[in-house]
C-alpha positions as CSV (number, residue, x, y, z in Angstrom):
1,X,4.0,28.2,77.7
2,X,1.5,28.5,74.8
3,X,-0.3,31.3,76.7
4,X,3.0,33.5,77.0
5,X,4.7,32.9,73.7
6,X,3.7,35.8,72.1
7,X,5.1,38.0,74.6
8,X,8.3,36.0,74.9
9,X,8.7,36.6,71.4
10,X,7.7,40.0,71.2
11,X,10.5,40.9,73.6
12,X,12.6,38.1,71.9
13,X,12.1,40.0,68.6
14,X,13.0,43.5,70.3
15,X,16.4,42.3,71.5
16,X,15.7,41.8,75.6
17,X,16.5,39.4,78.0
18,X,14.0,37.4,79.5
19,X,13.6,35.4,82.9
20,X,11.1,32.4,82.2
21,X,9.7,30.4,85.0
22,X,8.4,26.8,83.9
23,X,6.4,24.9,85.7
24,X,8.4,20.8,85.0
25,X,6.9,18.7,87.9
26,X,4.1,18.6,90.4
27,X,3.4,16.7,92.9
28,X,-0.1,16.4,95.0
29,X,-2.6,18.7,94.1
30,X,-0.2,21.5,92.7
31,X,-1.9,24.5,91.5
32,X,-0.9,24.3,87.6
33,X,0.3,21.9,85.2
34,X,3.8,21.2,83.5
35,X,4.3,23.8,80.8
36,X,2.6,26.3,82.7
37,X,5.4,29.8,83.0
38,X,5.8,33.4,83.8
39,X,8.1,35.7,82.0
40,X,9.7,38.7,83.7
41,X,10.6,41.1,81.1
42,X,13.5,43.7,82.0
43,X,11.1,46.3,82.8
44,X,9.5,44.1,85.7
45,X,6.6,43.2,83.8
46,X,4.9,39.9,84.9
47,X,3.1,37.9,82.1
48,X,1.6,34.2,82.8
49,X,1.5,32.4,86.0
50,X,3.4,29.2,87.5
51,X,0.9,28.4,90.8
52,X,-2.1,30.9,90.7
53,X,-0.3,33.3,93.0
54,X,1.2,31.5,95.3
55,X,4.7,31.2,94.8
56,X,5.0,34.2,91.9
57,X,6.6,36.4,94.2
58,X,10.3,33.8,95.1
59,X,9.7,32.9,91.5
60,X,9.8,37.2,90.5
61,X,12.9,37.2,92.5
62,X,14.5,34.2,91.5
63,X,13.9,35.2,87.6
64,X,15.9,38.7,87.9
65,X,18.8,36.6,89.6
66,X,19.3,33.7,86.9
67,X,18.7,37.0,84.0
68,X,21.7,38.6,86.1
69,X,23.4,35.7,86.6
70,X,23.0,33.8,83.2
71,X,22.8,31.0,85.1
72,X,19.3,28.5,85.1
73,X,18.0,27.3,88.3
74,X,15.8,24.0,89.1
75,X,13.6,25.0,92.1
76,X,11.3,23.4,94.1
77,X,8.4,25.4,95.9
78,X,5.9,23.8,98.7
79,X,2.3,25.6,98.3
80,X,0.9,24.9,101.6
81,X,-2.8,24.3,102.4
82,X,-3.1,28.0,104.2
83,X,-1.4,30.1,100.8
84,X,-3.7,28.0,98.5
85,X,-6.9,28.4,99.7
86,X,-6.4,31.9,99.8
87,X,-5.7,32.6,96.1
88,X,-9.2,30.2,95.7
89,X,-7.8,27.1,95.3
90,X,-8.9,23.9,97.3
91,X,-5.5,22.7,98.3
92,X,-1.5,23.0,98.2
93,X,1.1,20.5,96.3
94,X,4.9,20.8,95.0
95,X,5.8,22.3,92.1
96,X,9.5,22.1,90.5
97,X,10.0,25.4,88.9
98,X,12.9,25.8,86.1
99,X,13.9,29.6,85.7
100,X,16.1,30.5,82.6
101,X,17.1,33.2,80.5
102,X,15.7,33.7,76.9
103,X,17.7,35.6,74.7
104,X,18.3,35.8,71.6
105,X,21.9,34.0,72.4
106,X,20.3,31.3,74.2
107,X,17.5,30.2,72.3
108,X,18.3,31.3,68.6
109,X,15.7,28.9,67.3
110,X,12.8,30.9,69.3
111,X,11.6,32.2,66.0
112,X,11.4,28.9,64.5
113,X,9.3,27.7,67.4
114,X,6.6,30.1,67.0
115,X,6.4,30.1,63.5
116,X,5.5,26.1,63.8
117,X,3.5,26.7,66.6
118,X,1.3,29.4,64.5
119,X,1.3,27.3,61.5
120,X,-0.1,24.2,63.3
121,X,3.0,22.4,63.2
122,X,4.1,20.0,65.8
123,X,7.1,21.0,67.8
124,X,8.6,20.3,71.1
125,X,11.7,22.3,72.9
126,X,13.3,19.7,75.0
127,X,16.1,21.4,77.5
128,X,18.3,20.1,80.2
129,X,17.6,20.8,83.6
130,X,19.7,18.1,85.7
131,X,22.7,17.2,84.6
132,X,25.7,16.0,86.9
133,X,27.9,17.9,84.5
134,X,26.8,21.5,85.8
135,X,27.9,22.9,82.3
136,X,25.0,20.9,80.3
137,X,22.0,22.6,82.4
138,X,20.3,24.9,79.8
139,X,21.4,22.8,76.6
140,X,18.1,22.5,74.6
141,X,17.3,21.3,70.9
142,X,14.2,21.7,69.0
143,X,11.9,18.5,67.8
144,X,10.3,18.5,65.0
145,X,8.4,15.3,63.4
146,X,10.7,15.3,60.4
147,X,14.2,17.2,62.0
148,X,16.0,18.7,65.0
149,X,17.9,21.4,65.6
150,X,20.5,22.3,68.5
151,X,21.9,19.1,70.7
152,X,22.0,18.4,74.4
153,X,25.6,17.6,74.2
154,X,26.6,14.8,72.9
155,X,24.6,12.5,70.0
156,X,23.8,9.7,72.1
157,X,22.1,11.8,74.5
158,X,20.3,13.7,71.2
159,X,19.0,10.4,69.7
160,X,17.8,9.0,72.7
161,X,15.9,11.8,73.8
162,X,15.0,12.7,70.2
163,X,12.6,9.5,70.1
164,X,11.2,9.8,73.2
165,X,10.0,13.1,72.5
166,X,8.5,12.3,69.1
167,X,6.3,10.0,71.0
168,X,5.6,12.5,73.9
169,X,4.8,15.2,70.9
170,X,2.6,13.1,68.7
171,X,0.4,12.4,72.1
172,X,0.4,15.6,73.0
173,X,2.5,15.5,76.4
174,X,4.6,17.6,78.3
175,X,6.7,16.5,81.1
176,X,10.0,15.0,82.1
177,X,12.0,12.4,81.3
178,X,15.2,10.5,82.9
179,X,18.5,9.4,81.6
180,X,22.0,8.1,82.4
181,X,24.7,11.2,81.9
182,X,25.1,10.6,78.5
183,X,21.2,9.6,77.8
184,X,21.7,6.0,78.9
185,X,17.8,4.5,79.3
186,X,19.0,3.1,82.6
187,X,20.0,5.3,85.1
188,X,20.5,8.7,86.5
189,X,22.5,11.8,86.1
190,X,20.1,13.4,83.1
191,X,16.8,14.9,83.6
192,X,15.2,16.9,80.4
193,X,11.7,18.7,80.5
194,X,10.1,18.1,76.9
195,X,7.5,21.3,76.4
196,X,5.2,19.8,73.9
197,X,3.1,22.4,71.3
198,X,0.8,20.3,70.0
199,X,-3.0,19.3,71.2
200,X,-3.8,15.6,72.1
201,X,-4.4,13.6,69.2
202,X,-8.6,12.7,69.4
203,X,-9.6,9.5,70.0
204,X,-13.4,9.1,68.6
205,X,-15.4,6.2,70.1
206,X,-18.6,5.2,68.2
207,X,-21.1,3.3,70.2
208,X,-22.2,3.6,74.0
209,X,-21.4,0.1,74.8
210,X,-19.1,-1.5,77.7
211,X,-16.6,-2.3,75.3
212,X,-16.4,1.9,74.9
213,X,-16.0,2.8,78.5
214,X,-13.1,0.6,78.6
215,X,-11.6,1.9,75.1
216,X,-12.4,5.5,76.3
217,X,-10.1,4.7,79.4
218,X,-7.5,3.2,77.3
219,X,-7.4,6.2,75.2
220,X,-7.1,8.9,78.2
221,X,-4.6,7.1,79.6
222,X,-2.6,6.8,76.2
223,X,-3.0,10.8,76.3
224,X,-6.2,10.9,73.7
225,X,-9.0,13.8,73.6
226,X,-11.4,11.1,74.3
227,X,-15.3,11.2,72.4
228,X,-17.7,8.6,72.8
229,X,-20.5,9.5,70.6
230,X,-23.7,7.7,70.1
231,X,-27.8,8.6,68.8
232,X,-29.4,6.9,72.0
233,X,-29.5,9.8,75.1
234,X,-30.2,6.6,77.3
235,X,-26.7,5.3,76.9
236,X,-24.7,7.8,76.2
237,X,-24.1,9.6,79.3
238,X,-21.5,11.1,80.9
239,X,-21.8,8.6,84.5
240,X,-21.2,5.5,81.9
241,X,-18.3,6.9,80.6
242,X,-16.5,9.1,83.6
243,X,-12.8,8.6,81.8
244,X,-14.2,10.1,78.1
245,X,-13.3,13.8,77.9
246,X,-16.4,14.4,76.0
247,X,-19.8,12.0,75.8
248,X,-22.1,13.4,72.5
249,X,-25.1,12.8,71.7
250,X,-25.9,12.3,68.0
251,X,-26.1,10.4,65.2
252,X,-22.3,8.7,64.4
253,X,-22.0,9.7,60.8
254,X,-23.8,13.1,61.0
255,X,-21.7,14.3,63.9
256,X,-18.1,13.0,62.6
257,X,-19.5,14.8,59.0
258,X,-19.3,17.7,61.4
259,X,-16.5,17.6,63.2
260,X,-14.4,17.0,59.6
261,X,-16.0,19.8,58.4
262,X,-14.9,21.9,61.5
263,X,-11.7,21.2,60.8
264,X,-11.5,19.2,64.4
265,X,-10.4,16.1,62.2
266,X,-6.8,15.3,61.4
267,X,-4.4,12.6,60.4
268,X,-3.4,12.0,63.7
269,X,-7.6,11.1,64.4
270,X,-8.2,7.3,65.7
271,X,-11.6,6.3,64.9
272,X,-13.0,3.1,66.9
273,X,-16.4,1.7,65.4
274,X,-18.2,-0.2,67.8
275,X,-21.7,0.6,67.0
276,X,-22.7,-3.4,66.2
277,X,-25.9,-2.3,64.1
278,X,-25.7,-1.5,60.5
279,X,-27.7,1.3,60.5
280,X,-25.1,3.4,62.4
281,X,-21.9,1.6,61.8
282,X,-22.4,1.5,57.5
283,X,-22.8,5.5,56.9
284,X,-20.7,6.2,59.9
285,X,-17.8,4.4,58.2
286,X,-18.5,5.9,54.8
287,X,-17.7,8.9,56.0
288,X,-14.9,7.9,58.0
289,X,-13.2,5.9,55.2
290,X,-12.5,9.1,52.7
291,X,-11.2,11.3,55.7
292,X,-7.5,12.2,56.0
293,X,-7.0,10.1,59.4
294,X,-4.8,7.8,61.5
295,X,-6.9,5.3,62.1
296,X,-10.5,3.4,60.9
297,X,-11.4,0.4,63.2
298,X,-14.6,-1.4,63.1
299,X,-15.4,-4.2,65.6
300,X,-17.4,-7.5,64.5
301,X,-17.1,-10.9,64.5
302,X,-16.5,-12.6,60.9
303,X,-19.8,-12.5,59.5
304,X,-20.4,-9.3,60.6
305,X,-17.2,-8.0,59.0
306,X,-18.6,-9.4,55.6
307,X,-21.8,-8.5,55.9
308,X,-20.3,-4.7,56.6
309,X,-18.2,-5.0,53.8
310,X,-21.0,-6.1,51.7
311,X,-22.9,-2.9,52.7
312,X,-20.6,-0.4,51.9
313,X,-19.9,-1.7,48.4
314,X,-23.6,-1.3,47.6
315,X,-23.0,2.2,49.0
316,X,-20.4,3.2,46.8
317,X,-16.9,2.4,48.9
318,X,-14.3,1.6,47.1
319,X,-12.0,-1.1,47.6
320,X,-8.8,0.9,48.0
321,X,-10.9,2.5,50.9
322,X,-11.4,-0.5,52.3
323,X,-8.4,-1.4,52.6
324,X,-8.1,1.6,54.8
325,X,-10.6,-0.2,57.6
326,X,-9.1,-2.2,60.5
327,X,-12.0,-4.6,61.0
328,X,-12.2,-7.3,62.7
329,X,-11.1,-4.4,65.4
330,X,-7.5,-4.9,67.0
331,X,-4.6,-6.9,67.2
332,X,-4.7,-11.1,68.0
333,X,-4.4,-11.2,71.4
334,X,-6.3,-13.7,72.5
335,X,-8.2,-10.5,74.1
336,X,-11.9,-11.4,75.9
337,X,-12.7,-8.9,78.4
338,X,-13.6,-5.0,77.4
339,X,-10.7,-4.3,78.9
340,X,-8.5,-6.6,77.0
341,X,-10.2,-6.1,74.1
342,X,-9.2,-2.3,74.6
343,X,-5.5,-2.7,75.0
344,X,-5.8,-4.9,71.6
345,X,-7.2,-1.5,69.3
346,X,-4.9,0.2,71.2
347,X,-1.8,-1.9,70.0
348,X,-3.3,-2.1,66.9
349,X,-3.3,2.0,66.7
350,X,0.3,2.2,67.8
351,X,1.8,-0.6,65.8
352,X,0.3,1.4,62.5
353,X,1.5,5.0,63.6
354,X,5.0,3.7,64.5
355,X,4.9,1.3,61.7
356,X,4.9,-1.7,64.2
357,X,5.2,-4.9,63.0
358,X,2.9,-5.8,66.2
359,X,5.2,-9.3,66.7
360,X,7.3,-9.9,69.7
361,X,10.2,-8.2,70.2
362,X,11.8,-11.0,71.6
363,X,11.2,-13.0,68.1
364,X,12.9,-9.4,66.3
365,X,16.4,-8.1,66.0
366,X,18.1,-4.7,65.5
367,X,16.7,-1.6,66.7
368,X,13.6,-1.4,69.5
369,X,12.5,1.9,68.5
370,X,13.0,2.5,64.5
C-alpha cells in the first residue's frame, strides 16, 4: 500500500472515488505479500499490483463493481503454476484479495494517514473484512501509538484489536487477525486486516558467535531487521548466519557510529552485545550507551560484567548511562543452550518495551495486556 499512497491520495485530494485491491492473505508461494494493492481510479487507470499480473485483470473488474456498488468484497484468487510462470515467476499460490471503495466519505482520516506516514510516524489502518454481521464489513479505525480514530463497531471490539495492532505496528507487521463477533479473543465471526506503515524495528547483533545465529533467528522471527556485525571476515559470513537479514563486516563500534549517524538508528533499535573481548565490546558500548535506543544488552558472566563496567568508567561513561546497559544479557531463565539463551534477551527486550514486569502471569492479577 506504501507504493500507491500517493496516488490514492492524489485522487483522494481531488474528490474521486477509488477501487483498492489489497492483498490480506497468501497462501503457498503467492506472488506478493499482504499489503501489496492496486487502485483503479475512475478514469480506468491501473496503479500498483496485487500478483505480478496474474490475477489484475478479475481484480480490474471486480474494483469497478464494489466502486458501483459501494459494497467491499473479500476474494480469493488461485494463481496456478501455468499463469505464474508466464509473468516470470517460479510458481502459483492463493491470495485473498479485499476490494473497497476510497472516498472521501469512507475513509475521512486518509489525510491523516499520509501525513504520519510522510512524517515518519507509525500508523496502522485496521478495517473489517469478515464479519457475520454483513453491515460491519468496511468499518476501519486508524492506530496510532498514542491514539485512535474511527471504531469497528462496538468498544470491545476497538480495544481488543487496538492492542493487538500496537504490537503488530511497533514490529513492523501486516496481516490478519481473528476475533469472536464482538472481538472476543476466542472464537470466530471477526476477521480484521491490520495494514502496518512502519519498517521493522532493527535488531543489531554484535559478535559472530553461535550464541548470534541463534539470537539472529530469534529476532527474524519476532519480525526484526536482523544485523549481525563483527571485524573478523572468517566468522562473519552470511552461511553462519542464514536467518540475519544482513551479516557486516566491520568493526562493532565504528559501524554502529555509522549507522547512528545515518540516521538508520532509532528508539525502537535492540542492541545485543555479545562480542566476549573487551576490545570490541568496551568502545562498542560507549557508543551504544549515549544513543536514543530501545535496548543495550551485553552478555558476560559476573566477572566479566565488572570488569566491563570497570572499563567504561575509565572511558568516561557515566553512571546514569549505565544504568541504561542490560548486562548480565537477558532475563533468569534458567537458559543454557544458544537457543535458550536467545529467547531469554528476547523476553528481556519485550518485558522493557511493554513495561513487563517479566514475572508469571499466573503469580499477577488484573489486566494481561496493560
Amino acid at each position: 500500500m506504501r507504493d500507491v499512497l500517493d496516488e490514492l491520495h492524489r485522487r483522494w485530494a481531488a474528490g474521486e472515488t477509488v477501487g483498492v485491491g489489497t492483498v490480506v492473505a497468501t497462501f503457498s508461494s503467492a506472488p506478493r505479500s499482504p499489503g501489496a494493492a492496486m487502485l483503479v481510479a475512475p478514469d480506468g487507470t491501473v496503479t500498483g499490483s496485487v500478483s505480478g499480473g496474474c490475477v489484475e485483470g478479475a481484480v480490474y473488474e471486480l474494483a469497478q463493481q464494489v466502486v458501483a456498488e459501494r459494497a467491499p468484497v473479500l476474494q480469493r484468487y488461485g494463481v496456478s503454476d501455468d499463469d505464474a510462470f508466464a509473468v516470470g515467476l517460479t510458481c502459483g499460490g492463493i491470495i485473498d484479495i479485499y476490494v473497497q471503495h476510497v472516498d472521501r466519505d469512507s475513509m475521512p482520516e486518509l489525510g491523516d494517514v499520509v501525513e504520519s506516514v510522510h512524517s515518519g510516524q507509525p500508523v496502522a489502518v485496521v478495517t473489517v473484512i469478515e464479519h457475520e454481521t454483513e453491515g460491519l464489513v468496511g468499518e476501519h479505525l486508524i492506530v496510532w501509538p498514542d491514539r485512535v480514530a474511527g471504531s469497528l463497531g462496538s468498544s470491545r471490539m476497538d480495544d481488543a484489536v487496538v492492542d493487538d495492532a500496537r504490537g503488530m505496528l511497533v514490529g513492523g507487521r501486516t496481516g490478519t487477525l481473528h476475533y469472536g463477533p464482538d472481538g472476543q479473543r476466542r472464537g470466530e465471526g471477526m476477521t480484521v486486516f491490520v495494514n502496518s506503515f512502519e519498517p521493522p524495528a532493527r535488531l543489531l547483533v554484535f559478535g559472530a558467535i553461535d550464541f548470534a545465529a541463534a539470537m539472529a533467528k530469534m529476532g527474524a522471527y519476532l519480525g526484526y531487521q536482523v544485523t549481525v556485525c563483527d571485524a573478523r571476515p572468517v566468522f562473519a559470513t552470511k552461511s553462519r548466519f542464514p536467518d540475519a537479514h544482513e551479516v557486516v563486516v566491520d568493526w562493532p563500534h565504528r559501524y554502529l557510529r555509522a549507522e547512528a549517524d545515518a540516521g538508520r538508528v532509532d528508539g525502537r533499535t535492540a542492541i545485543a552485545v555479545l562480542t566476549h573481548d573487551p576490545k570490541f565490546d568496551v568502545p562498542l558500548l560507549e557508543v551504544a550507551l549515549r544513543l536514543d535506543v530501545g535496548y543495550v544488552g551485553a552478555m558476560g558472566s559476573r566477572k566479566t560484567h565488572d570488569d566491563r563496567f570497570a572499563r567504561l568508567r575509565e572511558a568516561g561513561v557515566t553512571e546514569a548511562e549505565l544504568e541504561r546497559l542490560s548486562s548480565p544479557i537477558g532475563l533468569d531463565l534458567g537458559a543454557r543452550t544458544p537457543e535458550e539463551t536467545a529467547v531469554s534477551i528476547a523476553a528481556e527486550i519485550i518485558a522493557l518495551r511493554w513495561s513487563g514486569s517479566g514475572s508469571r502471569l499466573a503469580g499477577l492479577t488484573g489486566r494481561i495486556h496493560g
